[in-house]
Biopython code that builds the backbone (N, CA, C, O; Angstrom):
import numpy as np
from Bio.PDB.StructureBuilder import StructureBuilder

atoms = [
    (1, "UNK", "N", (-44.582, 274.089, 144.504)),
    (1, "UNK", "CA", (-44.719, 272.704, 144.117)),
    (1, "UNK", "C", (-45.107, 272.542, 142.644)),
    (1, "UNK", "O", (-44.585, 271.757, 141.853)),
    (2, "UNK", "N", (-46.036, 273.346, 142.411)),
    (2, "UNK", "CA", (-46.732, 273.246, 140.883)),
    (2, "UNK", "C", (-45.319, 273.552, 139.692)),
    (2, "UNK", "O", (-45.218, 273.028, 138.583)),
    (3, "UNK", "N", (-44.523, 274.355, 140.203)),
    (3, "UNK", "CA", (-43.026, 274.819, 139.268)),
    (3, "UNK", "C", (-41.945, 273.789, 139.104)),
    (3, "UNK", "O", (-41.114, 273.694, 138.201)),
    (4, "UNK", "N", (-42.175, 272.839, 140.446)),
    (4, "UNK", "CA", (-41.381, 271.881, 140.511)),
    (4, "UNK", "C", (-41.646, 270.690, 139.714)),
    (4, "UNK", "O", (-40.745, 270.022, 139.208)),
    (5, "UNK", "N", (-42.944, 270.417, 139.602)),
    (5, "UNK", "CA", (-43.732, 269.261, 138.918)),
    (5, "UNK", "C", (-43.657, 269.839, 137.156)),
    (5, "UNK", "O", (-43.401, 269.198, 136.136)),
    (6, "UNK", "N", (-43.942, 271.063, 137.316)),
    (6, "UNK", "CA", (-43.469, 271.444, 135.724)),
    (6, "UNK", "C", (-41.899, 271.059, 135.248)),
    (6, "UNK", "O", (-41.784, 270.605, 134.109)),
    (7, "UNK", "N", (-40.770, 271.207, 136.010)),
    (7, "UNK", "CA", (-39.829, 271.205, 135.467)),
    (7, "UNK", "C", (-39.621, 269.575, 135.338)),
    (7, "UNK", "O", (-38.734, 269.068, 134.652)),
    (8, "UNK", "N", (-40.244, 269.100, 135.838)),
    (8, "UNK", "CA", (-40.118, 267.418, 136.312)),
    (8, "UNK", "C", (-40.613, 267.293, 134.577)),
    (8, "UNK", "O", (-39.825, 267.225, 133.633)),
    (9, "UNK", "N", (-41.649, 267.288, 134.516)),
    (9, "UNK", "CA", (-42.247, 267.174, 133.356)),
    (9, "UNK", "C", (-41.450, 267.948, 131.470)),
    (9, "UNK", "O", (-41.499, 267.679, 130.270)),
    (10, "UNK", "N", (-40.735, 269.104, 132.530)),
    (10, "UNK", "CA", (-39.720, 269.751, 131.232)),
    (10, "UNK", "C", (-38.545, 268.502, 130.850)),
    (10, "UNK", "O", (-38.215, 267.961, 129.795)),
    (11, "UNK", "N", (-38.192, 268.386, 132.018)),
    (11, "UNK", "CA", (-36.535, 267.255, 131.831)),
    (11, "UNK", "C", (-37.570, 266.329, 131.316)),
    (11, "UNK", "O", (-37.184, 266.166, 130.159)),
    (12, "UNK", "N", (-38.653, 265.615, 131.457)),
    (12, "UNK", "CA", (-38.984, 264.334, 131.301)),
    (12, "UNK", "C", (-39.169, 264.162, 129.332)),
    (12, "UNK", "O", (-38.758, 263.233, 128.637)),
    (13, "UNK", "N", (-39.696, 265.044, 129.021)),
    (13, "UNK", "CA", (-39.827, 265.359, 127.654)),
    (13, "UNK", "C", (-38.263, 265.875, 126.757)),
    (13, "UNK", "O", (-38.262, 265.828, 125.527)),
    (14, "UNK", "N", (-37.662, 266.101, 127.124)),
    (14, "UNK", "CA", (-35.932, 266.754, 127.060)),
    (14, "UNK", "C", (-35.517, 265.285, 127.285)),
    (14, "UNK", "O", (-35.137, 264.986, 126.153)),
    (15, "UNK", "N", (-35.369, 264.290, 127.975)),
    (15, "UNK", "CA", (-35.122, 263.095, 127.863)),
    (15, "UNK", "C", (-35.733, 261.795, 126.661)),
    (15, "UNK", "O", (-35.180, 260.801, 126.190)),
    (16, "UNK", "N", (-36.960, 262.324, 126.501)),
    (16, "UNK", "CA", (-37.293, 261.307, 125.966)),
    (16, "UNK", "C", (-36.902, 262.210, 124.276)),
    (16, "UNK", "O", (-36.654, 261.326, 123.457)),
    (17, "UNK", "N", (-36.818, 263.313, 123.760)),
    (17, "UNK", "CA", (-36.355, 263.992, 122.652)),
    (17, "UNK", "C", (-35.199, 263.538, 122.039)),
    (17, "UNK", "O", (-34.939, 263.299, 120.860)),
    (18, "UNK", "N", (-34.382, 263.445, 123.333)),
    (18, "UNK", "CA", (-33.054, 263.072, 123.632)),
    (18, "UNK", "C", (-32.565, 262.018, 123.194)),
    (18, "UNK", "O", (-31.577, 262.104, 122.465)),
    (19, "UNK", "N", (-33.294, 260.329, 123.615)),
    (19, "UNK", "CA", (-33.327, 259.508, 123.422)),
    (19, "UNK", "C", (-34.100, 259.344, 121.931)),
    (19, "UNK", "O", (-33.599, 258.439, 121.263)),
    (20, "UNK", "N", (-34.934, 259.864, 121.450)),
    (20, "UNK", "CA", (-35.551, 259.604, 120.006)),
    (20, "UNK", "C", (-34.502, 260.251, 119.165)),
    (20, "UNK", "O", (-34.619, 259.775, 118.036)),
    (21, "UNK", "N", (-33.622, 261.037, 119.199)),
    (21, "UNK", "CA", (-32.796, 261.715, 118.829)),
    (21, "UNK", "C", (-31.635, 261.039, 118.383)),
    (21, "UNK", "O", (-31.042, 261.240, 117.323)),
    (22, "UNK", "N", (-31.221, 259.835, 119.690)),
    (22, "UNK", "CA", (-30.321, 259.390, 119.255)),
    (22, "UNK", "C", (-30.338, 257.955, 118.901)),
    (22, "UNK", "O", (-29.407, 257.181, 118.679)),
    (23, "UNK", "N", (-31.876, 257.752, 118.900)),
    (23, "UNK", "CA", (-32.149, 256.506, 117.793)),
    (23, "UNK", "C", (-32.230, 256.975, 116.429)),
    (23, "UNK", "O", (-31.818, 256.359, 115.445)),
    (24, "UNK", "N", (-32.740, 258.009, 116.436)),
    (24, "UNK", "CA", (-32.810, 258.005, 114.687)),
    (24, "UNK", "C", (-31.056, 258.372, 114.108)),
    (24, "UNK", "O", (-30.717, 258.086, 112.960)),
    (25, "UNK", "N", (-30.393, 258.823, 114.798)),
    (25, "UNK", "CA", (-29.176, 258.674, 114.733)),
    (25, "UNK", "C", (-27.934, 257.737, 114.455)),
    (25, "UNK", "O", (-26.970, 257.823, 113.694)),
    (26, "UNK", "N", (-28.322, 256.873, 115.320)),
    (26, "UNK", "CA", (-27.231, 255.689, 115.779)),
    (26, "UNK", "C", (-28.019, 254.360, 115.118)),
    (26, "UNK", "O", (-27.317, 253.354, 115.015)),
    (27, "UNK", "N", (-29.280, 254.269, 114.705)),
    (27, "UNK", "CA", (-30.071, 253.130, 114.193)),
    (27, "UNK", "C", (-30.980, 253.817, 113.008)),
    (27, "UNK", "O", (-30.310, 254.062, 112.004)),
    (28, "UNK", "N", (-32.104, 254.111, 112.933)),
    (28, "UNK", "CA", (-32.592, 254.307, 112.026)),
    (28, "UNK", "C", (-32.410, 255.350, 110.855)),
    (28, "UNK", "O", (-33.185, 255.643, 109.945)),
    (29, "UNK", "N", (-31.390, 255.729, 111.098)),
    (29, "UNK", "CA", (-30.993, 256.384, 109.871)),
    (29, "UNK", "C", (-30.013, 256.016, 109.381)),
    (29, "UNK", "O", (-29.539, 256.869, 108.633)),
    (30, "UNK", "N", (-29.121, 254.586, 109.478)),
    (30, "UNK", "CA", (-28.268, 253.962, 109.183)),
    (30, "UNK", "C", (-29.279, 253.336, 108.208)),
    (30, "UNK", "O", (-29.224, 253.334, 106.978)),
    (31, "UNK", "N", (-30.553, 252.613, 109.311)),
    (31, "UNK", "CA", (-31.056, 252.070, 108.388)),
    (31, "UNK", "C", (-31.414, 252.088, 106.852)),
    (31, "UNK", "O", (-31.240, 251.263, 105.955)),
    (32, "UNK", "N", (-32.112, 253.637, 106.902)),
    (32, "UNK", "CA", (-32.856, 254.209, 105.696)),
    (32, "UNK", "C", (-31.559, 254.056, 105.101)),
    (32, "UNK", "O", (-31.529, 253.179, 104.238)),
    (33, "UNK", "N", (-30.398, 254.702, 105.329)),
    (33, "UNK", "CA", (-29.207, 254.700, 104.358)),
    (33, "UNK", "C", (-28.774, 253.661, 103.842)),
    (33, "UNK", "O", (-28.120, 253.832, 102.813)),
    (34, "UNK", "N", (-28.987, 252.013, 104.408)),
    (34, "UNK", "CA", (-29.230, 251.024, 104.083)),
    (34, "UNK", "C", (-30.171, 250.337, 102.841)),
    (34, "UNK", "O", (-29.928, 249.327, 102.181)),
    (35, "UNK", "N", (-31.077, 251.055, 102.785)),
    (35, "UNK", "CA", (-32.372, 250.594, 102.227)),
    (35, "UNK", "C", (-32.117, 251.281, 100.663)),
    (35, "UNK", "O", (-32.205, 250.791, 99.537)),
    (36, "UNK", "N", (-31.694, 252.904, 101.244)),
    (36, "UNK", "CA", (-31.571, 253.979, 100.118)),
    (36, "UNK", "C", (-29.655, 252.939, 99.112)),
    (36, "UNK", "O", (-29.237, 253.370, 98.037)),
    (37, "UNK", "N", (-29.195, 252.135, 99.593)),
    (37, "UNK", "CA", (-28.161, 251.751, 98.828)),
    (37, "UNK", "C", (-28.748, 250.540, 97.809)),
    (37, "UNK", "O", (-28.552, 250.170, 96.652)),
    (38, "UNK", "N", (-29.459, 250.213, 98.780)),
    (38, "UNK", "CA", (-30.190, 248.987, 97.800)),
    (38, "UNK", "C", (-30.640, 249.237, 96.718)),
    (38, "UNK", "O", (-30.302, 248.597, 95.723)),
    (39, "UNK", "N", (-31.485, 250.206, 96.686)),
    (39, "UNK", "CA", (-32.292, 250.828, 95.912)),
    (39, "UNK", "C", (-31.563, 251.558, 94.992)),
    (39, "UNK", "O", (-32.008, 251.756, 93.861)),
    (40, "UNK", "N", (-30.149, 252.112, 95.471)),
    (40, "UNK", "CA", (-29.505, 252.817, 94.181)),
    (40, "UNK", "C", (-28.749, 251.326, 93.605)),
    (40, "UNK", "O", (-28.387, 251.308, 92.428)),
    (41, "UNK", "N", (-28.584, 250.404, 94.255)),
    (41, "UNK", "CA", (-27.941, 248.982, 92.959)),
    (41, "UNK", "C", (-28.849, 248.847, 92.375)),
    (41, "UNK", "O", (-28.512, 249.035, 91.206)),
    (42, "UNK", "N", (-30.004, 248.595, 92.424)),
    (42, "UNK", "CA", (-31.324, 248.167, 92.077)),
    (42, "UNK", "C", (-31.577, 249.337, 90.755)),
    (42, "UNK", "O", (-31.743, 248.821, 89.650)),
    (43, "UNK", "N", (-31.620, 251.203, 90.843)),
    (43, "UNK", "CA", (-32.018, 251.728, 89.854)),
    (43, "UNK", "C", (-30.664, 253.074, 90.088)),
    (43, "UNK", "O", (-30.755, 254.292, 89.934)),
    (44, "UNK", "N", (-29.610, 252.314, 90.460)),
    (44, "UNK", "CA", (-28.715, 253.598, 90.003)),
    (44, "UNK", "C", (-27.715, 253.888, 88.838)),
    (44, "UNK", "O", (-26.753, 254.638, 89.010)),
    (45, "UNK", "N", (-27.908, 253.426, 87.947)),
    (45, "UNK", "CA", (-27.959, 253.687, 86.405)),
    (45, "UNK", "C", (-27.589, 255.367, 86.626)),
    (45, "UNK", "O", (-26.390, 255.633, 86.536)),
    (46, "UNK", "N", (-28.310, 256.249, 86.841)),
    (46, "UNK", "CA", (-27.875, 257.540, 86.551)),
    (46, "UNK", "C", (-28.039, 258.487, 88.027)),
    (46, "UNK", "O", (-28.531, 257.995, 89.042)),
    (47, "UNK", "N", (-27.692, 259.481, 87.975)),
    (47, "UNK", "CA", (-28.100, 260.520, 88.993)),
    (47, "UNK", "C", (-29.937, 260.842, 89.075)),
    (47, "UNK", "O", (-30.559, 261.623, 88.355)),
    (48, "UNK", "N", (-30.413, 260.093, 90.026)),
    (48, "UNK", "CA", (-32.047, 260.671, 90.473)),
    (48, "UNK", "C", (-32.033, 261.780, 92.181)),
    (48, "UNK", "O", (-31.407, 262.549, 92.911)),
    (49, "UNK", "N", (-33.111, 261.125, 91.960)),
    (49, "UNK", "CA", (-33.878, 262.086, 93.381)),
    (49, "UNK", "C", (-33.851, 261.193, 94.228)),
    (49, "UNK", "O", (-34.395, 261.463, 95.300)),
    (50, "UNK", "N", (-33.161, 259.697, 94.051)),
    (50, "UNK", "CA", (-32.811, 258.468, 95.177)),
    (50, "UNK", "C", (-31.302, 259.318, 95.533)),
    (50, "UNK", "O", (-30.856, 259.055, 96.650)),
    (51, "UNK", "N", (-30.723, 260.012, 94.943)),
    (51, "UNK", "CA", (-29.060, 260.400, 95.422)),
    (51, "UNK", "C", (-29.055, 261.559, 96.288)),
    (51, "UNK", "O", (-28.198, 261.903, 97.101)),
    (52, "UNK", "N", (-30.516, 262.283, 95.877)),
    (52, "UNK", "CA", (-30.649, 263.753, 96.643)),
    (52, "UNK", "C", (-30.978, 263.090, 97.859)),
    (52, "UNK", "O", (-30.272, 263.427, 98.809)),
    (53, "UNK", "N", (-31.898, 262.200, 98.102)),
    (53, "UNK", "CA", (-32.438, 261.641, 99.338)),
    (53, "UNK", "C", (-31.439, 261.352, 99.974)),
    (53, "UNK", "O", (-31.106, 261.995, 100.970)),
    (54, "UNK", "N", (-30.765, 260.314, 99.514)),
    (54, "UNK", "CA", (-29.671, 259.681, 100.145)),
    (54, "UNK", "C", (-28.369, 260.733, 100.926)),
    (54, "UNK", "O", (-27.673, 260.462, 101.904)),
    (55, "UNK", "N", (-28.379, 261.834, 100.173)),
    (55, "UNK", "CA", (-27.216, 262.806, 100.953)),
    (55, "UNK", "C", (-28.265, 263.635, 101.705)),
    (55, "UNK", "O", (-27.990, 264.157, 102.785)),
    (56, "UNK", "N", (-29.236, 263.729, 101.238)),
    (56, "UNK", "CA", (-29.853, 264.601, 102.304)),
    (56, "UNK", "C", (-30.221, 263.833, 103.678)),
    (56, "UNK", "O", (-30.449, 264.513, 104.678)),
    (57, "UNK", "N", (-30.290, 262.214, 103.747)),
    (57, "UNK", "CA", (-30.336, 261.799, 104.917)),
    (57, "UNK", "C", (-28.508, 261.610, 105.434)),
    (57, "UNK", "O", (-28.155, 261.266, 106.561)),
    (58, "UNK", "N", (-27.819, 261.853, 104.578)),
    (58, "UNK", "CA", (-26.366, 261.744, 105.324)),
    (58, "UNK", "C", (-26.620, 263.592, 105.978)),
    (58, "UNK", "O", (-26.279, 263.854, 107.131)),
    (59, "UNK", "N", (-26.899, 264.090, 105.561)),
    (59, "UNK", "CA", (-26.483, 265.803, 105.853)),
    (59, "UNK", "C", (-27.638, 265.941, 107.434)),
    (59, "UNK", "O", (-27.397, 266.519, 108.494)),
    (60, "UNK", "N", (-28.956, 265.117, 106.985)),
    (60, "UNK", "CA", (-30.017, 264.704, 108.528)),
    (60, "UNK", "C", (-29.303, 264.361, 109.611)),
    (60, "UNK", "O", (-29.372, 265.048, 110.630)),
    (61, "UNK", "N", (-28.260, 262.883, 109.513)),
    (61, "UNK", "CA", (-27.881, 262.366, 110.573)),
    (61, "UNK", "C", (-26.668, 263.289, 110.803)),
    (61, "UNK", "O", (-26.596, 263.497, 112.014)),
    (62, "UNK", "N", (-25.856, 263.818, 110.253)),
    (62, "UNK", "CA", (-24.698, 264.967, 110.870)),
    (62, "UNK", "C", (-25.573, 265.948, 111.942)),
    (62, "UNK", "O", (-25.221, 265.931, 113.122)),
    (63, "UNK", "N", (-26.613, 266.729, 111.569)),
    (63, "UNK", "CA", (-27.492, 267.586, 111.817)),
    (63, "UNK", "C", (-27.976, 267.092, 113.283)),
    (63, "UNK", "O", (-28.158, 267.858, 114.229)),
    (64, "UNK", "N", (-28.172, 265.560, 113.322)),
    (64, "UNK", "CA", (-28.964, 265.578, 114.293)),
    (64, "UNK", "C", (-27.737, 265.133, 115.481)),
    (64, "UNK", "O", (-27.838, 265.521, 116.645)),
    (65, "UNK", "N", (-26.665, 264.332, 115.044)),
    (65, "UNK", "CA", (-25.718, 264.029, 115.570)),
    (65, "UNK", "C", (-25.199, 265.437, 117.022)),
    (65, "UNK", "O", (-24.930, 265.342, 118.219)),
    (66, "UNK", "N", (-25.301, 266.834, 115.839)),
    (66, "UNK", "CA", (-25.002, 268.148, 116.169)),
    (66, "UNK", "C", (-26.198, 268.108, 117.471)),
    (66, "UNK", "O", (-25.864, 268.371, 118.626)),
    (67, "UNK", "N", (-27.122, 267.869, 117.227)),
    (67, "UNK", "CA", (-28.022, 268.424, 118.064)),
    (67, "UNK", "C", (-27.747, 267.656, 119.420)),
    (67, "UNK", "O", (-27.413, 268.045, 120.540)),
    (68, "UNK", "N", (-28.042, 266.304, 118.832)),
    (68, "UNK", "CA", (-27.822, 265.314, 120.261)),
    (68, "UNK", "C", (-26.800, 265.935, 121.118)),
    (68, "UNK", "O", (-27.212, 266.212, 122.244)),
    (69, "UNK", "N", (-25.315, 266.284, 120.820)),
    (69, "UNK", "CA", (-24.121, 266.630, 121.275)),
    (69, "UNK", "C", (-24.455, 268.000, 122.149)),
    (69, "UNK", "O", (-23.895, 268.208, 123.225)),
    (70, "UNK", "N", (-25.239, 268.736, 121.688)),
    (70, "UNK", "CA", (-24.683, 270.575, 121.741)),
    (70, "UNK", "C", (-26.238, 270.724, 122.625)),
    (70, "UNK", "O", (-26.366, 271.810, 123.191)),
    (71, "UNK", "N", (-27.352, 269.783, 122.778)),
    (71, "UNK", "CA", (-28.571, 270.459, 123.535)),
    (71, "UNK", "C", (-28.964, 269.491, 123.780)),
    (71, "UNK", "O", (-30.148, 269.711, 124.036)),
    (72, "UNK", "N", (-28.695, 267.992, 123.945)),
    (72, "UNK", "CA", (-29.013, 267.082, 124.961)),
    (72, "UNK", "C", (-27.596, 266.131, 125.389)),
    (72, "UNK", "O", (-27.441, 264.935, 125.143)),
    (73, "UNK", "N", (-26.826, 266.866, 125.955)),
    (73, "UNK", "CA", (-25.633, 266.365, 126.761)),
    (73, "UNK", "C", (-25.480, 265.106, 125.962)),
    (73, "UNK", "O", (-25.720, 264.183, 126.741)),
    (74, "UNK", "N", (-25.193, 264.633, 124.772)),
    (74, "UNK", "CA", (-25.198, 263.623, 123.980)),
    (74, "UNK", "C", (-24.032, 262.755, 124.503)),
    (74, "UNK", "O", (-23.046, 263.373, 124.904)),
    (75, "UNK", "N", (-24.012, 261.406, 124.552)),
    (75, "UNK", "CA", (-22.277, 260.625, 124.820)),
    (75, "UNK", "C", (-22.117, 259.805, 123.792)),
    (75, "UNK", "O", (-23.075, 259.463, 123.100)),
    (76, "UNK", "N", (-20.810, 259.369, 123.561)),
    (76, "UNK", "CA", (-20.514, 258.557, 123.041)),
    (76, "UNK", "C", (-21.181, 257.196, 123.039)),
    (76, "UNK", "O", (-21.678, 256.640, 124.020)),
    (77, "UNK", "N", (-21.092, 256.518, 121.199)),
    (77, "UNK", "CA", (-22.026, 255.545, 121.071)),
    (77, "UNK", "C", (-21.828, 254.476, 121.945)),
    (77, "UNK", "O", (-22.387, 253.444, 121.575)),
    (78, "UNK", "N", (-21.185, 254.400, 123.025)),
    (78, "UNK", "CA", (-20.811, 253.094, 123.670)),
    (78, "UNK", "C", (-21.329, 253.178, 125.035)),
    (78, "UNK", "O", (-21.139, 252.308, 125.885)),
    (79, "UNK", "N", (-22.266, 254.706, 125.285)),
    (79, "UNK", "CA", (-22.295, 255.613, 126.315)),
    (79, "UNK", "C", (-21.856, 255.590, 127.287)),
    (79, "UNK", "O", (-22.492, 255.270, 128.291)),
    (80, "UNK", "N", (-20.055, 256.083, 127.284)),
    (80, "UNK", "CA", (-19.019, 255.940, 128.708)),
    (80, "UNK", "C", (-18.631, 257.308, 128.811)),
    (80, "UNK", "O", (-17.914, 257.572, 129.776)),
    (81, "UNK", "N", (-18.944, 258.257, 128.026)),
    (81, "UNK", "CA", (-18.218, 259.506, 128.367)),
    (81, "UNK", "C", (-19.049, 260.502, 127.203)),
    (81, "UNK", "O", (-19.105, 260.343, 125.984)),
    (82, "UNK", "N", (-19.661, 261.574, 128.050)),
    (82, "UNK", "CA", (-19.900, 262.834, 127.119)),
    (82, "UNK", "C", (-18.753, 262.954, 125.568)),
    (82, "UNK", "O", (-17.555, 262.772, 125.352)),
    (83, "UNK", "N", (-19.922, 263.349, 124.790)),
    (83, "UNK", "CA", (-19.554, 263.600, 123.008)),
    (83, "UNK", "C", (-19.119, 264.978, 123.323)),
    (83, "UNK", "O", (-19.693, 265.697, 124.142)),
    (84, "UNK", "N", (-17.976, 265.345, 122.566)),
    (84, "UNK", "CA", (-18.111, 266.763, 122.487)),
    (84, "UNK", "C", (-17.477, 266.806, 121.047)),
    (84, "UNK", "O", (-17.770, 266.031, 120.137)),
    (85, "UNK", "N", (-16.801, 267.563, 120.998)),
    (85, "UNK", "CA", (-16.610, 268.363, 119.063)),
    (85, "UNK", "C", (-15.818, 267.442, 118.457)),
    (85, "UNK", "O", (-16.066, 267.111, 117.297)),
    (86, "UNK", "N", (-14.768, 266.903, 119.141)),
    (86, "UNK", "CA", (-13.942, 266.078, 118.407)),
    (86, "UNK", "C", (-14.450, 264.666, 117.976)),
    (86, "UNK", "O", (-13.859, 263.974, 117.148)),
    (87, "UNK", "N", (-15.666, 264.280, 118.650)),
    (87, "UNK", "CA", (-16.432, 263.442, 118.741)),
    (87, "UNK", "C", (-17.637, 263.647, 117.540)),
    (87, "UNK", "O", (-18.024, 262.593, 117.036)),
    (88, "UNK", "N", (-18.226, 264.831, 117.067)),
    (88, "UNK", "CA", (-18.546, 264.799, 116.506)),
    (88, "UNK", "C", (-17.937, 264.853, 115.216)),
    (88, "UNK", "O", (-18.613, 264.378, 114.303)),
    (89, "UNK", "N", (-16.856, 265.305, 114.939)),
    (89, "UNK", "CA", (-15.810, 265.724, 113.342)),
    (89, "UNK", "C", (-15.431, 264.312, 113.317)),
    (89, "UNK", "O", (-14.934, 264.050, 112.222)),
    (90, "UNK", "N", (-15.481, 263.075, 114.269)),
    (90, "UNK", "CA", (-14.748, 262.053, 114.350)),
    (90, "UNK", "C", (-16.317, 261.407, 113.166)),
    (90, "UNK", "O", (-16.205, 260.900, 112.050)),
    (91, "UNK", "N", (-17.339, 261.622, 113.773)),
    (91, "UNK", "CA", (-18.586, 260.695, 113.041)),
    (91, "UNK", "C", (-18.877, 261.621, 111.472)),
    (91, "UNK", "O", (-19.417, 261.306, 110.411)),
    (92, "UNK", "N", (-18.251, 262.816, 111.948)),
    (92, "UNK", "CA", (-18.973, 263.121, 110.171)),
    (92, "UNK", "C", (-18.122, 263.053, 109.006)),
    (92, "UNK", "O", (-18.325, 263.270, 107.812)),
    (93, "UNK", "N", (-16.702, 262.543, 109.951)),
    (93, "UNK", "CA", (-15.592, 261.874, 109.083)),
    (93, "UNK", "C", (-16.042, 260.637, 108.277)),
    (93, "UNK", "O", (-15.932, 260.380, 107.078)),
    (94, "UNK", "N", (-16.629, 259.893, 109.389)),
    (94, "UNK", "CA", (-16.337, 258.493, 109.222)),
    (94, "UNK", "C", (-17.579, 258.424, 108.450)),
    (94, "UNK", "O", (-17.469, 257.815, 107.386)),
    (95, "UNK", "N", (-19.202, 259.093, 108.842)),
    (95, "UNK", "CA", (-20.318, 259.424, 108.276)),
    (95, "UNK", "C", (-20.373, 258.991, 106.617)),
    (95, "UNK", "O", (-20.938, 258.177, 105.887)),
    (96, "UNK", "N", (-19.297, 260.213, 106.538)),
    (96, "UNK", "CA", (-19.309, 260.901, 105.036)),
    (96, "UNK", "C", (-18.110, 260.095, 104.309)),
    (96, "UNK", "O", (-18.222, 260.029, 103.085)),
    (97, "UNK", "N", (-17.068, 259.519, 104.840)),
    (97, "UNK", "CA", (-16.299, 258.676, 103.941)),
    (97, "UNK", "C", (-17.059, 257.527, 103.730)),
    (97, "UNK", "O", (-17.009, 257.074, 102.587)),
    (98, "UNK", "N", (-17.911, 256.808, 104.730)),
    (98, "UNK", "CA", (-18.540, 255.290, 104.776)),
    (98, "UNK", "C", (-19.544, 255.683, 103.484)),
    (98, "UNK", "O", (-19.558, 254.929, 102.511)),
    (99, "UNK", "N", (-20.371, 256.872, 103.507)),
    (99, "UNK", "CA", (-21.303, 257.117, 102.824)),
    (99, "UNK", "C", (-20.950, 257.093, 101.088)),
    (99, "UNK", "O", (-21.381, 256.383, 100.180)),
    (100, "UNK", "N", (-19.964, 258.219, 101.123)),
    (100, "UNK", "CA", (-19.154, 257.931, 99.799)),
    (100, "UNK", "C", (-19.275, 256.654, 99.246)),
    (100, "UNK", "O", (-19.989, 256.263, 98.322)),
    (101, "UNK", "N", (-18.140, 255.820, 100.239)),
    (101, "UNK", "CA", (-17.756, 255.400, 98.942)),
    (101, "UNK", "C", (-19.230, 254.217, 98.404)),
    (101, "UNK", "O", (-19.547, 253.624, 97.373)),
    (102, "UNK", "N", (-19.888, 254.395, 100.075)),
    (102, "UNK", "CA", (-21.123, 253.133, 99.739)),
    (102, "UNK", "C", (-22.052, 253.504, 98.101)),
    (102, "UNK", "O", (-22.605, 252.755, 97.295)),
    (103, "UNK", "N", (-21.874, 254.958, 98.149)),
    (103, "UNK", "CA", (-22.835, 255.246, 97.206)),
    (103, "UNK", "C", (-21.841, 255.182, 95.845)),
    (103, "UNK", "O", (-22.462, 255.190, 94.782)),
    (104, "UNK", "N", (-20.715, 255.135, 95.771)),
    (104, "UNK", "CA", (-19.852, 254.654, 94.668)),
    (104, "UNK", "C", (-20.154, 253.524, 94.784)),
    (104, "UNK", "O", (-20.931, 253.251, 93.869)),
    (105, "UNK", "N", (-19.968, 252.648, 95.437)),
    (105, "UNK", "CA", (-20.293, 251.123, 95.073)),
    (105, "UNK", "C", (-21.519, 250.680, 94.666)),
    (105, "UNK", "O", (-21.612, 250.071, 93.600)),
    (106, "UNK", "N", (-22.390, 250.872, 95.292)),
    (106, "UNK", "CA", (-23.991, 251.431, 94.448)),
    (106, "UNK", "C", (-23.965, 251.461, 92.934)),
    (106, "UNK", "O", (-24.319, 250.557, 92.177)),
    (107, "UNK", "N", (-23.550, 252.492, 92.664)),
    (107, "UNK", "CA", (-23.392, 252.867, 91.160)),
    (107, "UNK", "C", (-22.917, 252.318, 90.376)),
    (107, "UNK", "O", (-23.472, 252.141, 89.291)),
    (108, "UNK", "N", (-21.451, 251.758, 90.727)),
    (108, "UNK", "CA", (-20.474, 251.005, 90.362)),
    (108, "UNK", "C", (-21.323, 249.664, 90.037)),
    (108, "UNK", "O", (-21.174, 249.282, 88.876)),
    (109, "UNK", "N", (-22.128, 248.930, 90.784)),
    (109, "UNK", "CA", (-22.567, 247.990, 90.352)),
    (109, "UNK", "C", (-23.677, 248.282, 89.445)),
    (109, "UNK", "O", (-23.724, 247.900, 88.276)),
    (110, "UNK", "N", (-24.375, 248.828, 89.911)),
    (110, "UNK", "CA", (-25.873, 249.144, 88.877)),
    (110, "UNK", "C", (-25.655, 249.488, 87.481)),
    (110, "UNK", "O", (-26.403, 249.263, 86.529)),
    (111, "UNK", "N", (-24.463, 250.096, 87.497)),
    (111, "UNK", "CA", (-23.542, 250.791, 86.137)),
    (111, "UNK", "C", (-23.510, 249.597, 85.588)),
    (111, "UNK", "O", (-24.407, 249.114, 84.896)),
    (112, "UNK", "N", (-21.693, 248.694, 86.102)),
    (112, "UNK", "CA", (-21.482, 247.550, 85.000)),
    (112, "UNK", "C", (-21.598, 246.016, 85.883)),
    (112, "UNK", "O", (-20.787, 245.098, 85.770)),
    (113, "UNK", "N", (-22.307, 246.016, 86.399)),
    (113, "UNK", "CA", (-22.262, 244.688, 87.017)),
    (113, "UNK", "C", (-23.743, 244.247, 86.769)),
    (113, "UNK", "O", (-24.125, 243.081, 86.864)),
    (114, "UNK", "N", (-24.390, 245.120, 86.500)),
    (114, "UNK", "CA", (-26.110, 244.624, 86.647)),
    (114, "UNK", "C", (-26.990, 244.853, 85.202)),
    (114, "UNK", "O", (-27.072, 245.970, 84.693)),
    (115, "UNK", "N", (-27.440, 244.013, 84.789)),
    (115, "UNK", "CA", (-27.930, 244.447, 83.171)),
    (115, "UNK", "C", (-28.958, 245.725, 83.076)),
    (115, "UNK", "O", (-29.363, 246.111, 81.979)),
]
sb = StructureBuilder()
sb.init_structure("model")
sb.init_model(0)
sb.init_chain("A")
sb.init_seg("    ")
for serial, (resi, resn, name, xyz) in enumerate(atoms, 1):
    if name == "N":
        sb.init_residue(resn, " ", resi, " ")
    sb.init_atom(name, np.array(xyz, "f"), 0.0, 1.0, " ", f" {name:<3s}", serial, name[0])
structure = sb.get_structure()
């Protein structure tokens, strides 16, 4: 009984990992990437340590995307059907082109649109 109540308690923590996993995923790390664009119209004039952040939270959410998929049975964002590989190359497509060009447009304005 005591092995059984442990594993109860293993899945229960593996679920809730699971689920924090794929909030910071699917929401709050959109967010920050949100916040981090503002902030490069606002002071992106040149290459800083706002651009390292900013790809290093695009390279976070791929990372964690990976994890959700490959060690907590991750599904699709609409959750109707298990994620698997093509599912993930599909988001770090779309990830990393959305990200691009957002952070070109960023620049693009802070450059010549903003005094």
């Amino acid at each position: 009984m005591p092995e059984q109540a442990h594993d109860q308690v293993q899945q229960s923590s593996q679920n809730s990992l699971g689920c924090l996993i794929r909030t910071l995923w699917m929401i709050i790390g959109n967010l920050i990437l949100a916040v981090l664009f503002l902030v490069l119209v606002k002071k992106g004039k040149e290459f800083t340590a706002i651009d390292i952040v900013y790809w290093a939270i695009v390279g976070i959410l791929i990372w964690l995307r990976y994890v959700d998929i490959h060690h907590f049975e991750g599904h699709t964002s609409n959750g109707t059907s298990k994620a698997d590989r093509n599912h993930w190359l599909s988001y770090c497509a779309i990830l990393i082109s959305v990200s691009l060009s957002l952070w070109a447009l960023a620049h693009g304005i802070a450059k010549y649109l903003l005094p």
